[in-house]
Each structure stands twice: as structure tokens, then as C-alpha cells.
C-alpha positions as CSV (number, residue, x, y, z in Angstrom):
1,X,-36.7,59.5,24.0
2,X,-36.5,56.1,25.6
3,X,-38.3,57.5,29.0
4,X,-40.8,58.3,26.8
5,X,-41.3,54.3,25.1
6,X,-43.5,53.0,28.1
7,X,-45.9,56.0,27.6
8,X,-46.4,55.4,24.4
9,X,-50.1,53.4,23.8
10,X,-50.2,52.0,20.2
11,X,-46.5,50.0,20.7
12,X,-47.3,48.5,17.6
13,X,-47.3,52.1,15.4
14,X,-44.1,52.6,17.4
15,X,-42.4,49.3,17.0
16,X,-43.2,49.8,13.0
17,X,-41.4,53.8,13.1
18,X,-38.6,52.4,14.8
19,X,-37.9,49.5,12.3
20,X,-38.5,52.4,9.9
21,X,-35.8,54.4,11.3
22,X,-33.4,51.9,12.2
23,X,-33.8,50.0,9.2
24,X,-32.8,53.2,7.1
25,X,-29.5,54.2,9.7
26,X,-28.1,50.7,9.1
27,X,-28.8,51.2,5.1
28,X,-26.6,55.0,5.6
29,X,-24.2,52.9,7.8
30,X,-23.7,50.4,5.2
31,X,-23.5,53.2,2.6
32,X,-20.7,55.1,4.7
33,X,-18.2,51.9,5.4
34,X,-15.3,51.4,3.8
35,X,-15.8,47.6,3.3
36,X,-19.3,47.5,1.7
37,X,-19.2,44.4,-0.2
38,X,-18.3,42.6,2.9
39,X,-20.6,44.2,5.2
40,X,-23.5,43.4,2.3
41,X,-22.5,39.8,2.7
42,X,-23.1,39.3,6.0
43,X,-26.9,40.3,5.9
44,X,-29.7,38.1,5.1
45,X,-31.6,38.6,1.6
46,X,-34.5,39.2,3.3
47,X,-32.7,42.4,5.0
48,X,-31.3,43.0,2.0
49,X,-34.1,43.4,0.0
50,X,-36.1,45.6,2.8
51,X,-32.7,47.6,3.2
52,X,-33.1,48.1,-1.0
53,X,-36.4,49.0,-0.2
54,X,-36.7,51.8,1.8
55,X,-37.5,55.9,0.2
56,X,-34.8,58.1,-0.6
57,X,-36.2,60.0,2.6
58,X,-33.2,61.6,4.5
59,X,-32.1,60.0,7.8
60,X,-29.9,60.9,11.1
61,X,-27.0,58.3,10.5
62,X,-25.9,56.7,13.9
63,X,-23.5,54.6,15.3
64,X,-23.7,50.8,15.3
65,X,-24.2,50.6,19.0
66,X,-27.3,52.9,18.8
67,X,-28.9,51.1,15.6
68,X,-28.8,47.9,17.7
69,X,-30.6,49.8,20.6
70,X,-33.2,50.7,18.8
71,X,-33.3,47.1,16.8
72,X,-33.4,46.1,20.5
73,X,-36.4,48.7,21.3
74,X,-38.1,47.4,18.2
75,X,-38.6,43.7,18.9
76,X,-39.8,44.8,22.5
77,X,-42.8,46.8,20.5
78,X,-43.7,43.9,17.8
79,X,-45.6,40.9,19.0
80,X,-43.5,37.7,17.6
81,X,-46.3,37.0,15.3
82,X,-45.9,40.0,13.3
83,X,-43.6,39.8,10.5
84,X,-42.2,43.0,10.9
85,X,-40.7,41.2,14.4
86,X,-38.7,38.6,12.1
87,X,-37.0,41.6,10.1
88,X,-36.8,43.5,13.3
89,X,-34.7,40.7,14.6
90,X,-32.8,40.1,11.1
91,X,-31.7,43.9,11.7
92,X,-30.4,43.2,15.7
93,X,-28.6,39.8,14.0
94,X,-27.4,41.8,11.0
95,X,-25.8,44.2,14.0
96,X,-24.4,42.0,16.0
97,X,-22.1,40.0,13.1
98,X,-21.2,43.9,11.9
99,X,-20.0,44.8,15.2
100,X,-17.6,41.2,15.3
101,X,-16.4,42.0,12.0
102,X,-15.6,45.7,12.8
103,X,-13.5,43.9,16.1
């Protein structure tokens, strides 16, 4: 799929599926770890409260490495100006202090 991400011409439609997705495989990774309350505490209430959000809809869970690559994907399809790009970047932040705290 990522060969495919240049090819793509609305980046913004893409960039908005992908926080979709991501957002929805870190709220099942959350769901799944052992230490939830501390894993909660390290997000921002903003994330939070998107996280809370989100439908019921089934999701592919994935690792922690490949949520962050598609955070990562994400912020390259939002312009900065967009608000979806500050929860986009939330989620990579959000990431990266789960991944020190699994360490």
C-alpha cells in the first residue's frame, strides 16, 4: 500500500482515512495492553477524547511500530493548517512515549 500513497490525488481524503484507521488501531492497542491506566495517562485529552470518539466499527489491530508509520504517513497528507494535522501529530507523540514506556 505505501507504493501506492504518491498516486493517490486527493492527499487530503487520504491523510483523513488514515488518521481514521490509525486513530482506531492505537484505541485496540490501548484496549489490548496490560497496563491501561498507564498507557491512558500518557496521552493528551485531546487524543483522548477523539480516541473515545471513534464508531464501534471493527479494525485490523497492529503493532506500535506500524500505528506510528501510518501516524507518520498521516501528517505527510494533512497540510499543518488543518486540525486533523494537530491530532495526527498528538497520535505520532502519543506513539512515541508508548514505545519508551514499553522499553
Amino acid at each position: 500500500a505505501e507504493e501506492l500513497i504518491p498516486a493517490v490525488n486527493d492527499s487530503h481524503e487520504l491523510g483523513m482515512q488514515l488518521l481514521t484507521i490509525a486513530s482506531k488501531r492505537l484505541a485496540q492497542f490501548l484496549s489490548l495492553s496490560p497496563n491501561l491506566s498507564t498507557n491512558i495517562s500518557a496521552l493528551s485529552p485531546y487524543l483522548t477524547k477523539h480516541l473515545q470518539s471513534l464508531d464501534d466499527e471493527w479494525c485490523v489491530g497492529g503493532s506500535l511500530s506500524s500505528i506510528t508509520n501510518l501516524a507518520t504517513y498521516t501528517l505527510g497528507c494533512l497540510s499543518e493548517k488543518q486540525t486533523e494535522y494537530k491530532l495526527a501529530q498528538l497520535l505520532l507523540e502519543a506513539c512515541s512515549t508508548l514505545a519508551e514506556i514499553q522499553s
